[in-house]
PQR file of N, CA, C, O and H, with PARSE charges and radii, in Angstrom:
ATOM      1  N   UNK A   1      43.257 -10.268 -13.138 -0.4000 1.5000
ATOM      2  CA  UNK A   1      42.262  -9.273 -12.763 -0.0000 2.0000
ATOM      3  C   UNK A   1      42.622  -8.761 -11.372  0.5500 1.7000
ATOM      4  O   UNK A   1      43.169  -9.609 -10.668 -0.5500 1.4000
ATOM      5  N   UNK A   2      42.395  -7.287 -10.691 -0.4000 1.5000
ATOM      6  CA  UNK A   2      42.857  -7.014 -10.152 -0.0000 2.0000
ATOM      7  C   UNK A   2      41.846  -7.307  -9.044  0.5500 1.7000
ATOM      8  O   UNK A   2      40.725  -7.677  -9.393 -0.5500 1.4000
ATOM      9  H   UNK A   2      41.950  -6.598 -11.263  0.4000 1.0000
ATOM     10  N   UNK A   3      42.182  -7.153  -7.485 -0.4000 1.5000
ATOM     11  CA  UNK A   3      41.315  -7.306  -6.421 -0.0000 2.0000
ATOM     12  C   UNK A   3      40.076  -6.337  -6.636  0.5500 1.7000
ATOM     13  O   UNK A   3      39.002  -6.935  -6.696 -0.5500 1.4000
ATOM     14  H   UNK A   3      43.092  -6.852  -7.201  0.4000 1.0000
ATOM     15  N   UNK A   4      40.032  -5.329  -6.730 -0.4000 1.5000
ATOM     16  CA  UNK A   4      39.601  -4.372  -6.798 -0.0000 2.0000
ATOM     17  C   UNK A   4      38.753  -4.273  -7.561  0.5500 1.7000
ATOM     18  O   UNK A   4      37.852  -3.576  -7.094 -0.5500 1.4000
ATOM     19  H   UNK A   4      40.904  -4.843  -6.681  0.4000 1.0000
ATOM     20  N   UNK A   5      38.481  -4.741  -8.883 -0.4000 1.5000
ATOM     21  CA  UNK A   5      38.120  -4.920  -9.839 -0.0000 2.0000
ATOM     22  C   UNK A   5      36.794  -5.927  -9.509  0.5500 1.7000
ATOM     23  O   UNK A   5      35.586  -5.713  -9.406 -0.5500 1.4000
ATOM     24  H   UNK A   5      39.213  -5.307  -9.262  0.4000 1.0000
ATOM     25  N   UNK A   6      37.844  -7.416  -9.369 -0.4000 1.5000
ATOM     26  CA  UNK A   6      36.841  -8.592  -8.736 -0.0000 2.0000
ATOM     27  C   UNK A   6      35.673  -8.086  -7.828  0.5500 1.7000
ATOM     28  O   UNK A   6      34.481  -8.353  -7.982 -0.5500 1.4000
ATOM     29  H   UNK A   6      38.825  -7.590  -9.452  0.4000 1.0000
ATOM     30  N   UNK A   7      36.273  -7.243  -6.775 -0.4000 1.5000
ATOM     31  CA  UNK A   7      35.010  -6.659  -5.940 -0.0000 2.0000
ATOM     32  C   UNK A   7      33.967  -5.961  -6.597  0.5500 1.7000
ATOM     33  O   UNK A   7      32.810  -6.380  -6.615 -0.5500 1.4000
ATOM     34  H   UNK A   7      37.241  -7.026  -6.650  0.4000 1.0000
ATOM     35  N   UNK A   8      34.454  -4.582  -7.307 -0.4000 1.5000
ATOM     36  CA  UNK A   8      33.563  -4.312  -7.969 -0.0000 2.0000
ATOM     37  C   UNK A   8      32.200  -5.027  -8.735  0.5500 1.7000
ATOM     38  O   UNK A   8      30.983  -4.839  -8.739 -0.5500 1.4000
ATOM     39  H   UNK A   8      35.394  -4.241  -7.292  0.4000 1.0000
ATOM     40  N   UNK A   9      33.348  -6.130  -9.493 -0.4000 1.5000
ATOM     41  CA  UNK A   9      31.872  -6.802 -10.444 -0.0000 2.0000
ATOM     42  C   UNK A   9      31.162  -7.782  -9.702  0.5500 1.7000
ATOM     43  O   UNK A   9      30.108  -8.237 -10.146 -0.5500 1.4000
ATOM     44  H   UNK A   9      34.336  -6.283  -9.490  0.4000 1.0000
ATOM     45  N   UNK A  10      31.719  -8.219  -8.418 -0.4000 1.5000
ATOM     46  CA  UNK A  10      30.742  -8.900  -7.335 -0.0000 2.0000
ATOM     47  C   UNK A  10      29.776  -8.068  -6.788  0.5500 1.7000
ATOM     48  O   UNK A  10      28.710  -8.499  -6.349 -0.5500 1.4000
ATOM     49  H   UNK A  10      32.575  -7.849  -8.057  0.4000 1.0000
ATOM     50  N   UNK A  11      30.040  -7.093  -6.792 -0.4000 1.5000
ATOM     51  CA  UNK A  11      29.024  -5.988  -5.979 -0.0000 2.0000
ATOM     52  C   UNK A  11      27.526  -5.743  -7.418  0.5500 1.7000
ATOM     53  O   UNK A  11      26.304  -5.703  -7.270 -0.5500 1.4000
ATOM     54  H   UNK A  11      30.906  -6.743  -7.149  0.4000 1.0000
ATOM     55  N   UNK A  12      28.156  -5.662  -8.341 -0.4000 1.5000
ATOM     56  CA  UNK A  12      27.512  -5.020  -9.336 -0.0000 2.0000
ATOM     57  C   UNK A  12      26.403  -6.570  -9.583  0.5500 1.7000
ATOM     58  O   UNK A  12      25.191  -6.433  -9.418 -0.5500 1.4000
ATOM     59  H   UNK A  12      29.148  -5.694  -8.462  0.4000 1.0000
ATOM     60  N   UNK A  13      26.958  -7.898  -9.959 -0.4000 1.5000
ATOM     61  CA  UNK A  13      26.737  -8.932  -9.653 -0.0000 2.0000
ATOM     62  C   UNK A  13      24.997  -8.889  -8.530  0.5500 1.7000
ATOM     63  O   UNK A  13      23.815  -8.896  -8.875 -0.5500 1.4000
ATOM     64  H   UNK A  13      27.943  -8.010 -10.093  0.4000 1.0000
ATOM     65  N   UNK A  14      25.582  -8.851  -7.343 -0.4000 1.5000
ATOM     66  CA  UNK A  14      24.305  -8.614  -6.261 -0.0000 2.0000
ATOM     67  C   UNK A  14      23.579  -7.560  -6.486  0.5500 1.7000
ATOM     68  O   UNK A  14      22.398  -7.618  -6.143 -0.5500 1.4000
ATOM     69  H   UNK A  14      26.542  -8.845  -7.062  0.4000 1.0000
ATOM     70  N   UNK A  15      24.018  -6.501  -7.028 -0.4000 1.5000
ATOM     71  CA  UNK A  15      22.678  -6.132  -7.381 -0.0000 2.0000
ATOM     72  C   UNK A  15      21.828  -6.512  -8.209  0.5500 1.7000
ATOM     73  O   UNK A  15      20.715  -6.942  -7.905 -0.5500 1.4000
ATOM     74  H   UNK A  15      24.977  -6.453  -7.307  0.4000 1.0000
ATOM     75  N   UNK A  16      22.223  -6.404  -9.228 -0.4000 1.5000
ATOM     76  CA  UNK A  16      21.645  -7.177 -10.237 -0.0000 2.0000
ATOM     77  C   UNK A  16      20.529  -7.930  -9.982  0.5500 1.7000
ATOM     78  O   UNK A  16      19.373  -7.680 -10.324 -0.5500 1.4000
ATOM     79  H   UNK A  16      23.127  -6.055  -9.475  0.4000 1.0000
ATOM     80  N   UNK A  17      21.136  -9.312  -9.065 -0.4000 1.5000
ATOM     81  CA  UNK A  17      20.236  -9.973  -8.717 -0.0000 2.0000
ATOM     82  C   UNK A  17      19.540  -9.609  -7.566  0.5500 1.7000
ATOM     83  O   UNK A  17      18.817 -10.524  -7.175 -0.5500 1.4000
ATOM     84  H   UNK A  17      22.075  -9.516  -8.787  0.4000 1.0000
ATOM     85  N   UNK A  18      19.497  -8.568  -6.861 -0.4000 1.5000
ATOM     86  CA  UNK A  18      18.939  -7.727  -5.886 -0.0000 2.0000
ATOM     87  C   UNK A  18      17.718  -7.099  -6.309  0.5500 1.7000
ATOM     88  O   UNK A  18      16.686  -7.015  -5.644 -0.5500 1.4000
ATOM     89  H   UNK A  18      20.085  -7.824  -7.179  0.4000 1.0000
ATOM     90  N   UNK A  19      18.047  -6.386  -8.221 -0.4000 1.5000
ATOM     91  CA  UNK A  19      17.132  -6.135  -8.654 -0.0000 2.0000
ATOM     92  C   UNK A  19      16.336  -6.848  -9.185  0.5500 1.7000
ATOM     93  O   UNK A  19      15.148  -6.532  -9.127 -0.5500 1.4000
ATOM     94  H   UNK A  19      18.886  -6.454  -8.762  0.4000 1.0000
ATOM     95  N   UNK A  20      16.643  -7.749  -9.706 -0.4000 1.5000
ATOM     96  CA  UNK A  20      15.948  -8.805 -10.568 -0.0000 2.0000
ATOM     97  C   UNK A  20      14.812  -9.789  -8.979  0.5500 1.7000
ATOM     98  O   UNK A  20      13.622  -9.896  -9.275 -0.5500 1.4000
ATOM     99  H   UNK A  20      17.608  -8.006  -9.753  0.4000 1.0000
ATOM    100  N   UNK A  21      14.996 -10.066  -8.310 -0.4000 1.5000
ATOM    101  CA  UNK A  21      14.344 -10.477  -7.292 -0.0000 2.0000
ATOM    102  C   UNK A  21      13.662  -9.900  -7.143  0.5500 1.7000
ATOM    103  O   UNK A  21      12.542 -10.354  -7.379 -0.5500 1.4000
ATOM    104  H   UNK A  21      15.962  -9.980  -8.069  0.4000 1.0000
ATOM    105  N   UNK A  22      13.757  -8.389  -6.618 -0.4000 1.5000
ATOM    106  CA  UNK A  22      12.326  -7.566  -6.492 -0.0000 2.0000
ATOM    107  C   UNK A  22      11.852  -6.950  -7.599  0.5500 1.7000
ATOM    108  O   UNK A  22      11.226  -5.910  -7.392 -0.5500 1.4000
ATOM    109  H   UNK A  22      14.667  -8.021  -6.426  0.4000 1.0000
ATOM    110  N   UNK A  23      12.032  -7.457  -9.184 -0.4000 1.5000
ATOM    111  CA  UNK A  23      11.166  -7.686 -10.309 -0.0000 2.0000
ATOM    112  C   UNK A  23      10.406  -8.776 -10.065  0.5500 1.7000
ATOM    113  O   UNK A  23       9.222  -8.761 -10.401 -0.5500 1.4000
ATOM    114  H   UNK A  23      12.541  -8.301  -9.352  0.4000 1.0000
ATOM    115  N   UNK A  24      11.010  -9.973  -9.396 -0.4000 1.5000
ATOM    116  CA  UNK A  24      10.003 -11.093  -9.366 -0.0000 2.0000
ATOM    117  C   UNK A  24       8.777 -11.540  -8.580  0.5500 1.7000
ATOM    118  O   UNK A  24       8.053 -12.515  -8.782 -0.5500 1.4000
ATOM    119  H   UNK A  24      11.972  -9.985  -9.123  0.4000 1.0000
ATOM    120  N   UNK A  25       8.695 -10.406  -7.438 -0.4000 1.5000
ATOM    121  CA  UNK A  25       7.474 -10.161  -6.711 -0.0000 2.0000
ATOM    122  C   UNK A  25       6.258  -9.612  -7.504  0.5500 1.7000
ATOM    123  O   UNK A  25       6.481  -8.632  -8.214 -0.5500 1.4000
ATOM    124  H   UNK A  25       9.282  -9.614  -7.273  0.4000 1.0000
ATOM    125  N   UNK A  26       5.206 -10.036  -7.478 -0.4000 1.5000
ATOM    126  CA  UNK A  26       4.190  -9.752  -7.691 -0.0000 2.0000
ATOM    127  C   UNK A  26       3.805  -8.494  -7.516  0.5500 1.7000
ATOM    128  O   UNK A  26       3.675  -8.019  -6.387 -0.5500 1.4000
ATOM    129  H   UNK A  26       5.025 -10.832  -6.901  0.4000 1.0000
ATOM    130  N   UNK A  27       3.503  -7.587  -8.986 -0.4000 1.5000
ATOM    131  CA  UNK A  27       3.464  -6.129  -8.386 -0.0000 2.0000
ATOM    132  C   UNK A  27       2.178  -5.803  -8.065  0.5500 1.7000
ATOM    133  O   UNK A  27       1.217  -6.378  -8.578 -0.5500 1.4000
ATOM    134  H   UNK A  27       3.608  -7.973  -9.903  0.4000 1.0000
ATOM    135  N   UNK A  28       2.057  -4.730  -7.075 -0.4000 1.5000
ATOM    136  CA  UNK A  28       0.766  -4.358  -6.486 -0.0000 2.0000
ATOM    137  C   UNK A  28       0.101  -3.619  -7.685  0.5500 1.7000
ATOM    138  O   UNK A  28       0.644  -2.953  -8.567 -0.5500 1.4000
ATOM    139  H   UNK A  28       2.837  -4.263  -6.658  0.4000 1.0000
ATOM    140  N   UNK A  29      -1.005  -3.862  -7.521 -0.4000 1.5000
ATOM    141  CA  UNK A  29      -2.098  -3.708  -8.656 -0.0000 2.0000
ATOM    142  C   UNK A  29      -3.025  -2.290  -7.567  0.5500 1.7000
ATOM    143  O   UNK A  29      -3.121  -2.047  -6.364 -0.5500 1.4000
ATOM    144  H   UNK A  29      -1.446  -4.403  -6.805  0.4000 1.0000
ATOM    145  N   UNK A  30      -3.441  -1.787  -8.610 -0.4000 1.5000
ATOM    146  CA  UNK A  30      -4.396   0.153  -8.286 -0.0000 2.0000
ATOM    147  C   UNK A  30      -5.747  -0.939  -8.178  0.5500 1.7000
ATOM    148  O   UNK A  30      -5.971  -2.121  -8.435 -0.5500 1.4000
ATOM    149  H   UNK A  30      -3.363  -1.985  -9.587  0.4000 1.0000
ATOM    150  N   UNK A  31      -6.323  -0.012  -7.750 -0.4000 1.5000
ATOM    151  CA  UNK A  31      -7.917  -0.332  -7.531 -0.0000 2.0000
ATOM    152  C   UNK A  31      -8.627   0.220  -8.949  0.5500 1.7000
ATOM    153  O   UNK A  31      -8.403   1.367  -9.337 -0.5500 1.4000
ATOM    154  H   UNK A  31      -6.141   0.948  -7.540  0.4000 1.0000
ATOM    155  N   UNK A  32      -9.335  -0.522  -9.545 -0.4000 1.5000
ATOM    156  CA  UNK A  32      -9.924  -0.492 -10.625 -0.0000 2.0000
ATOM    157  C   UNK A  32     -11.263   0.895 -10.417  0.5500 1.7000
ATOM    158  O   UNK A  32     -11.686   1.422  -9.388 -0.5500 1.4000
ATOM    159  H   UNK A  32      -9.517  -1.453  -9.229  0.4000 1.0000
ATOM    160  N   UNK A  33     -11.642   1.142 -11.961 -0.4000 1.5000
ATOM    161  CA  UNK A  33     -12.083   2.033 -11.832 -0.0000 2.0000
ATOM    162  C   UNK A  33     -13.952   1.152 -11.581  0.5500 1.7000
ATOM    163  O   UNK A  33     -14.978   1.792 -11.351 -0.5500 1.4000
ATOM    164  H   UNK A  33     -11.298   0.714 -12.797  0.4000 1.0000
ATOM    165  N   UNK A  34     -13.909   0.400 -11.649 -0.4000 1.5000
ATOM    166  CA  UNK A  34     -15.309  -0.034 -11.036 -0.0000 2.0000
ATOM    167  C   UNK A  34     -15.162  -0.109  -9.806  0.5500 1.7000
ATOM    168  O   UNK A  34     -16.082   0.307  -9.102 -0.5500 1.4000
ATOM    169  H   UNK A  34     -13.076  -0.120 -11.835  0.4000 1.0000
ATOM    170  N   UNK A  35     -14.027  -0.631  -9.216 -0.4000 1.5000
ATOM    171  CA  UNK A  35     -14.353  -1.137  -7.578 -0.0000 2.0000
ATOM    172  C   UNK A  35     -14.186   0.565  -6.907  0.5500 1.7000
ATOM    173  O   UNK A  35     -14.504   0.672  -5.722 -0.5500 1.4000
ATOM    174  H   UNK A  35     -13.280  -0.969  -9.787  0.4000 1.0000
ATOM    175  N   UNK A  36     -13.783   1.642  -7.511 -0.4000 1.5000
ATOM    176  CA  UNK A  36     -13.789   3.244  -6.728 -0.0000 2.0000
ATOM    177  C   UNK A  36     -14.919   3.504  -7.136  0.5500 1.7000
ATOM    178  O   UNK A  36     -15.638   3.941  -6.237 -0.5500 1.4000
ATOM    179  H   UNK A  36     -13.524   1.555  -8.473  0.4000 1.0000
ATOM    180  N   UNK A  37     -15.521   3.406  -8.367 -0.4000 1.5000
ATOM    181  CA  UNK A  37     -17.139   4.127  -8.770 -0.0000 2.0000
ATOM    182  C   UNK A  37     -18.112   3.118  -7.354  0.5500 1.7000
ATOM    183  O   UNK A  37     -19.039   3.598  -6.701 -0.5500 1.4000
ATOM    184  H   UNK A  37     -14.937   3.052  -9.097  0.4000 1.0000
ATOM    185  N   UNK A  38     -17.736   2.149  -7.245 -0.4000 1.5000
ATOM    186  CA  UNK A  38     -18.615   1.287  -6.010 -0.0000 2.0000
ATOM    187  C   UNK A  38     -18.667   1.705  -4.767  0.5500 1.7000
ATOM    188  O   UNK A  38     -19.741   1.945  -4.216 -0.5500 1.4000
ATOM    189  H   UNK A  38     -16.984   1.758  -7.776  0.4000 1.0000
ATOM    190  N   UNK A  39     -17.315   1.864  -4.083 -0.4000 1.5000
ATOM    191  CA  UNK A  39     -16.886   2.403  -3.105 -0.0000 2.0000
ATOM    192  C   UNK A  39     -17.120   4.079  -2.520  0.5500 1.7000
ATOM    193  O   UNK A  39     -17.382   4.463  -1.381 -0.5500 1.4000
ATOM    194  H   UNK A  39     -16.442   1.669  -4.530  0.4000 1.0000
ATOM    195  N   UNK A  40     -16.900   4.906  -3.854 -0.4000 1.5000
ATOM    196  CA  UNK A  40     -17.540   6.257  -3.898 -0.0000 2.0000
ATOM    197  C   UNK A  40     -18.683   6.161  -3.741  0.5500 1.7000
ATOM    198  O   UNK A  40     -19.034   6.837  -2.774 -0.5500 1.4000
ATOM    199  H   UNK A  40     -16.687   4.594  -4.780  0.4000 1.0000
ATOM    200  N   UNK A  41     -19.973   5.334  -4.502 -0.4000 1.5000
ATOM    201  CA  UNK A  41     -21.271   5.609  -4.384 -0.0000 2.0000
ATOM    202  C   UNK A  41     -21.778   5.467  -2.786  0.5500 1.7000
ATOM    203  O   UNK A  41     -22.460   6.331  -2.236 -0.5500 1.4000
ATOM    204  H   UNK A  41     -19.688   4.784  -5.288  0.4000 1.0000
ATOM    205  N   UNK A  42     -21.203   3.888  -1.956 -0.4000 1.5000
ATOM    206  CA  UNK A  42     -21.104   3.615  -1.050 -0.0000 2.0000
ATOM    207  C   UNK A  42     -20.886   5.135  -0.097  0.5500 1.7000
ATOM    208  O   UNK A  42     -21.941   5.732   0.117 -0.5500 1.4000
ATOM    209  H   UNK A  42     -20.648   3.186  -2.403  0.4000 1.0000
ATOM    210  N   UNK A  43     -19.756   5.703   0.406 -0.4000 1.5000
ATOM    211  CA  UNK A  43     -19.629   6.472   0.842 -0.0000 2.0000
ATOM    212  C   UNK A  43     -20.657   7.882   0.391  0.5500 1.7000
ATOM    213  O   UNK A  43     -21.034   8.829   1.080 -0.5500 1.4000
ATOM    214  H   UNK A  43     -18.899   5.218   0.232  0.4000 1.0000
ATOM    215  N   UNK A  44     -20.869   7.593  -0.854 -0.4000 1.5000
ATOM    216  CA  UNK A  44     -21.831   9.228  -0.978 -0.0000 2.0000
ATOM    217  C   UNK A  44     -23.449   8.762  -0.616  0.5500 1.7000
ATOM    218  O   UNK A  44     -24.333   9.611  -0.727 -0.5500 1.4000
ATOM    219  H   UNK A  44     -20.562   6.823  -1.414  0.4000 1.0000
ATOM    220  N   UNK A  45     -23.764   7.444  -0.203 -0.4000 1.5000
ATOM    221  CA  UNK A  45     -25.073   7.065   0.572 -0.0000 2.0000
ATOM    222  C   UNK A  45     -24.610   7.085   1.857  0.5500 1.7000
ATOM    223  O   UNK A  45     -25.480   7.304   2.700 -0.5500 1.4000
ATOM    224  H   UNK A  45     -23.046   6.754  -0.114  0.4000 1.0000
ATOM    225  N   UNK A  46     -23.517   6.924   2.248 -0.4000 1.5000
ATOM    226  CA  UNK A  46     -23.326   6.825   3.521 -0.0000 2.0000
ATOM    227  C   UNK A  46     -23.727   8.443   4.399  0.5500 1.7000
ATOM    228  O   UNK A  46     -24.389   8.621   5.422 -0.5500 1.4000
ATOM    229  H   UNK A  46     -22.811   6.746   1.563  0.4000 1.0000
ATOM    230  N   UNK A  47     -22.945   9.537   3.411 -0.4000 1.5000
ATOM    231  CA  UNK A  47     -22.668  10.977   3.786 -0.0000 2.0000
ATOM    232  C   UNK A  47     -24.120  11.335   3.254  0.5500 1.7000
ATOM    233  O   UNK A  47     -24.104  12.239   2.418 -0.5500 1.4000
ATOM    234  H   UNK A  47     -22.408   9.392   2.580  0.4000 1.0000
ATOM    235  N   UNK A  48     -25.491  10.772   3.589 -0.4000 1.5000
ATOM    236  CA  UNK A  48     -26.410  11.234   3.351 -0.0000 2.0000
ATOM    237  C   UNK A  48     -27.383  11.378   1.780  0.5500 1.7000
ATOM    238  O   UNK A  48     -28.520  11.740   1.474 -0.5500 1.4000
ATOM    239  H   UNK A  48     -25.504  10.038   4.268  0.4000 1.0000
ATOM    240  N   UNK A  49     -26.088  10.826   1.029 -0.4000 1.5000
ATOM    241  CA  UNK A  49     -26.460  11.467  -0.514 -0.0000 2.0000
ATOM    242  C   UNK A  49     -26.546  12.716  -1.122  0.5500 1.7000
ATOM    243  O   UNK A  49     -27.265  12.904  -2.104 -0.5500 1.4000
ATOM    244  H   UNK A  49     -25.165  10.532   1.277  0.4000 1.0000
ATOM    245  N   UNK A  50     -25.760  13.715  -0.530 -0.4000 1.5000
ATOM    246  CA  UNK A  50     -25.672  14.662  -0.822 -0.0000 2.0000
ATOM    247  C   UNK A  50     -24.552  15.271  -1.906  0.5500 1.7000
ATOM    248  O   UNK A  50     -23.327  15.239  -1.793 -0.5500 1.4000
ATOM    249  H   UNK A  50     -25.176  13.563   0.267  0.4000 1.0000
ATOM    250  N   UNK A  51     -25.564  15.983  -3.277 -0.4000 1.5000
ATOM    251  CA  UNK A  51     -24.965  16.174  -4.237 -0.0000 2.0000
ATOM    252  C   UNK A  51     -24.088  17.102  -4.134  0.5500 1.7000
ATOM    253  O   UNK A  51     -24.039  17.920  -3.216 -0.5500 1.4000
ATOM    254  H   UNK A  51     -26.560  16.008  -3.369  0.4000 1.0000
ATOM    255  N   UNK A  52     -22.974  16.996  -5.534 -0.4000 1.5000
ATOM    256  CA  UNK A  52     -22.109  17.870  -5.178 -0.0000 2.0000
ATOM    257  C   UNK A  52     -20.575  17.505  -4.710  0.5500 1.7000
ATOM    258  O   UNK A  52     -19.640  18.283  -4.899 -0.5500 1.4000
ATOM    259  H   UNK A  52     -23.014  16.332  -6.281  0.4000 1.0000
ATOM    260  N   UNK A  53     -20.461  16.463  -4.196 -0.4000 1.5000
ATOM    261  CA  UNK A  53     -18.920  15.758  -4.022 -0.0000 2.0000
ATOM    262  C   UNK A  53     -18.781  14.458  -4.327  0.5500 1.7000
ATOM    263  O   UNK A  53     -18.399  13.472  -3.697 -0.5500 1.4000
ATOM    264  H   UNK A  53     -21.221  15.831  -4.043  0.4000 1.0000
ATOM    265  N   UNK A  54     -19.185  14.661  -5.463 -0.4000 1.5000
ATOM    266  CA  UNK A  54     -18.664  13.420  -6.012 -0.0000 2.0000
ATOM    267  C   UNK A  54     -17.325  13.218  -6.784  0.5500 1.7000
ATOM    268  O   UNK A  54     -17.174  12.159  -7.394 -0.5500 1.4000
ATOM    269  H   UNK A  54     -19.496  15.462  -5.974  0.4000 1.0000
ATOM    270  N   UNK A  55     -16.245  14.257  -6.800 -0.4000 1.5000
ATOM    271  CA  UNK A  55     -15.048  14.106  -6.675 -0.0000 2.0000
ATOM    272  C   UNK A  55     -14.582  13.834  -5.313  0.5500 1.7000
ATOM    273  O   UNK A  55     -13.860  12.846  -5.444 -0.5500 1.4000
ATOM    274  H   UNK A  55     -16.367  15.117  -6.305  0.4000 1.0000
ATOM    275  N   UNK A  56     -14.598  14.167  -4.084 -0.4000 1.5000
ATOM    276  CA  UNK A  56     -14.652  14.261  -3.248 -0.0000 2.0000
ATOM    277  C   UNK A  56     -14.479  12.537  -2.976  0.5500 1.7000
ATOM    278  O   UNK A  56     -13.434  11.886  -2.958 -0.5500 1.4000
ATOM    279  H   UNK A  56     -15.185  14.970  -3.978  0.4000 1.0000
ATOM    280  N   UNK A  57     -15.742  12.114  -2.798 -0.4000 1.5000
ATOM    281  CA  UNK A  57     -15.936  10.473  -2.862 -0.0000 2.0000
ATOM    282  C   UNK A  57     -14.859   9.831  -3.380  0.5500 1.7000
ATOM    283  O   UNK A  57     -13.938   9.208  -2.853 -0.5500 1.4000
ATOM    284  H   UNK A  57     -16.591  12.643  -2.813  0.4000 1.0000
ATOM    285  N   UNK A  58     -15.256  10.206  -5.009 -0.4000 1.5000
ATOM    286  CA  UNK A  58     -14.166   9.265  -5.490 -0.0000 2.0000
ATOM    287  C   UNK A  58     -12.494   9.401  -5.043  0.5500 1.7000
ATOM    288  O   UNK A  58     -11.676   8.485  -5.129 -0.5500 1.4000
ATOM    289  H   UNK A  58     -16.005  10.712  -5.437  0.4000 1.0000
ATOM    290  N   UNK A  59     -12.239  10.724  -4.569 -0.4000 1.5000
ATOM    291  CA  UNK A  59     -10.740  10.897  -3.720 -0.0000 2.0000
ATOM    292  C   UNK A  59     -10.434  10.164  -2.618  0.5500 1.7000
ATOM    293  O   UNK A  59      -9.340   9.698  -2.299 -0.5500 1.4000
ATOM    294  H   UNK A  59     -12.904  11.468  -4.499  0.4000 1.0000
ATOM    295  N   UNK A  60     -12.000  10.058  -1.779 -0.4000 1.5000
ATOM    296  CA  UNK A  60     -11.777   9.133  -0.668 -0.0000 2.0000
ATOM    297  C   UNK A  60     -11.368   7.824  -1.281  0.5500 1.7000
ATOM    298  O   UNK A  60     -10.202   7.438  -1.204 -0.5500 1.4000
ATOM    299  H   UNK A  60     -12.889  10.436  -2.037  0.4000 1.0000
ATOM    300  N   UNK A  61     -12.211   7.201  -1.828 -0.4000 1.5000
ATOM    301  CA  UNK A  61     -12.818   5.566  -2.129 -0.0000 2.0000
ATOM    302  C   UNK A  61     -11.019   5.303  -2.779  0.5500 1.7000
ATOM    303  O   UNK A  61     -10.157   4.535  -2.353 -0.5500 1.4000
ATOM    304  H   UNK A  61     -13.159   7.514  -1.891  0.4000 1.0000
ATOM    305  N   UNK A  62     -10.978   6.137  -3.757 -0.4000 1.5000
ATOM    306  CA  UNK A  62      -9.716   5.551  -4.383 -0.0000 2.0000
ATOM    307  C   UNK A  62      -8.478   5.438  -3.763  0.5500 1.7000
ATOM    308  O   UNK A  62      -7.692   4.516  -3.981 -0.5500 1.4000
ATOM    309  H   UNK A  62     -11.678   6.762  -4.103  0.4000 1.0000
ATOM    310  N   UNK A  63      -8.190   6.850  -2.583 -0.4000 1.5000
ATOM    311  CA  UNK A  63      -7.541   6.297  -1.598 -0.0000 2.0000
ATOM    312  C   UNK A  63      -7.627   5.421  -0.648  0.5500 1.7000
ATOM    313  O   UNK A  63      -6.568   5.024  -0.161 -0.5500 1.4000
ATOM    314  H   UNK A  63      -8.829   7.599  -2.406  0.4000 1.0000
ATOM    315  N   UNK A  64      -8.891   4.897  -0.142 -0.4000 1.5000
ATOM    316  CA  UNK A  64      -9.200   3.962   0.850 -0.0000 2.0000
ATOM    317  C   UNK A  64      -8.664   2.634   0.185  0.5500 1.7000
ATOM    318  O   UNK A  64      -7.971   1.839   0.819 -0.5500 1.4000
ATOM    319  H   UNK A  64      -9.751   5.219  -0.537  0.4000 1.0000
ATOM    320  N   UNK A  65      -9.031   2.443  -1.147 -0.4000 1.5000
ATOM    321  CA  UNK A  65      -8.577   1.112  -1.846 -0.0000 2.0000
ATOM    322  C   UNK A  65      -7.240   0.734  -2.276  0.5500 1.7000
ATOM    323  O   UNK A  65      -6.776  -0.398  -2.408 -0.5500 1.4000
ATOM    324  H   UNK A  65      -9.594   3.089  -1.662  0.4000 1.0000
ATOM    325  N   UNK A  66      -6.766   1.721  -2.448 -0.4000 1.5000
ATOM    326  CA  UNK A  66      -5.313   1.864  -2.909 -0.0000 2.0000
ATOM    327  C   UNK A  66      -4.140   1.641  -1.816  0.5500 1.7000
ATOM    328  O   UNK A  66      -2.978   1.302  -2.041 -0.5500 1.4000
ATOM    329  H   UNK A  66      -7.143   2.641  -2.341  0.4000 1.0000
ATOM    330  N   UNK A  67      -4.932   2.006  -0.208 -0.4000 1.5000
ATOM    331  CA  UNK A  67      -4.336   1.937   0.804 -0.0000 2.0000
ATOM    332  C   UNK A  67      -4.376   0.181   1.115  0.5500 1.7000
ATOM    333  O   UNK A  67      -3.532  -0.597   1.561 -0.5500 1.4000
ATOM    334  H   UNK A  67      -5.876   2.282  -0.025  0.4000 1.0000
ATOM    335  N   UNK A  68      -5.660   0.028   0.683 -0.4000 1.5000
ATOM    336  CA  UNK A  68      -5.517  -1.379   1.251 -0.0000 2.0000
ATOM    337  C   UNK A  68      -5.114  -2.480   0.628  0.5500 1.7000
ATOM    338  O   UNK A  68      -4.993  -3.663   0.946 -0.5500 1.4000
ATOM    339  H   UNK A  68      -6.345   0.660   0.320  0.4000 1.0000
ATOM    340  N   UNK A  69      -4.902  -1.745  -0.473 -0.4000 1.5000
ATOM    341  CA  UNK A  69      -4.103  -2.978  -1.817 -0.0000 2.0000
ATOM    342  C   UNK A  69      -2.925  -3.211  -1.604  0.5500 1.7000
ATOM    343  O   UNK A  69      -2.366  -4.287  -1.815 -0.5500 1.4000
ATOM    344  H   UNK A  69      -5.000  -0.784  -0.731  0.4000 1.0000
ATOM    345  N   UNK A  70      -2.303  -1.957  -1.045 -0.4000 1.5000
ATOM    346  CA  UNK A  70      -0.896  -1.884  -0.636 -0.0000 2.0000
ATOM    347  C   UNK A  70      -0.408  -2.327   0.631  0.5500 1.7000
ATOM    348  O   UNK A  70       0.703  -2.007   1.053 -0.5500 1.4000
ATOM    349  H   UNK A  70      -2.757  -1.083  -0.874  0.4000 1.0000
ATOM    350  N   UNK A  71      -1.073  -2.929   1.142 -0.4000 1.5000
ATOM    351  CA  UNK A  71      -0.820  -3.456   2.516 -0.0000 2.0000
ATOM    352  C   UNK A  71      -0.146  -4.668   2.329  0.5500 1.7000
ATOM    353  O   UNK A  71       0.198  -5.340   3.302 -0.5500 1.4000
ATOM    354  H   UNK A  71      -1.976  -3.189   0.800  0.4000 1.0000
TER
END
């Protein structure tokens, strides 16, 4: 086998297991759709209760949770 060769499939080798390792981490999980309907309501008592953005809310809440899942 040639040098060249050997390197190659050593390289290809580490990745592999480069990839396979960061398959074996625990993947980050989304924020469920109960814990954003919670979090939205939260924030739309907070902002007074005022109807009307409750997409709005849920854009916040789901980003607020999603941010902190990912931490």
């Amino acid at each position: 086998m040639s040098s060249s060769k050997a390197v190659r499939e050593r390289i290809l080798e580490r990745e592999v297991e480069s990839q396979t390792k960061a398959r074996a981490v625990s993947p980050v999980r989304d924020p469920s759709d109960a814990e954003v309907r919670r979090r939205a309501f939260e924030i739309h008592v907070q902002q007074g209760g005022i109807r009307g953005y409750d997409l709005d809310d849920w854009l916040e809440a789901e980003k607020a949770l999603t941010e902190k899942l990912h931490r």
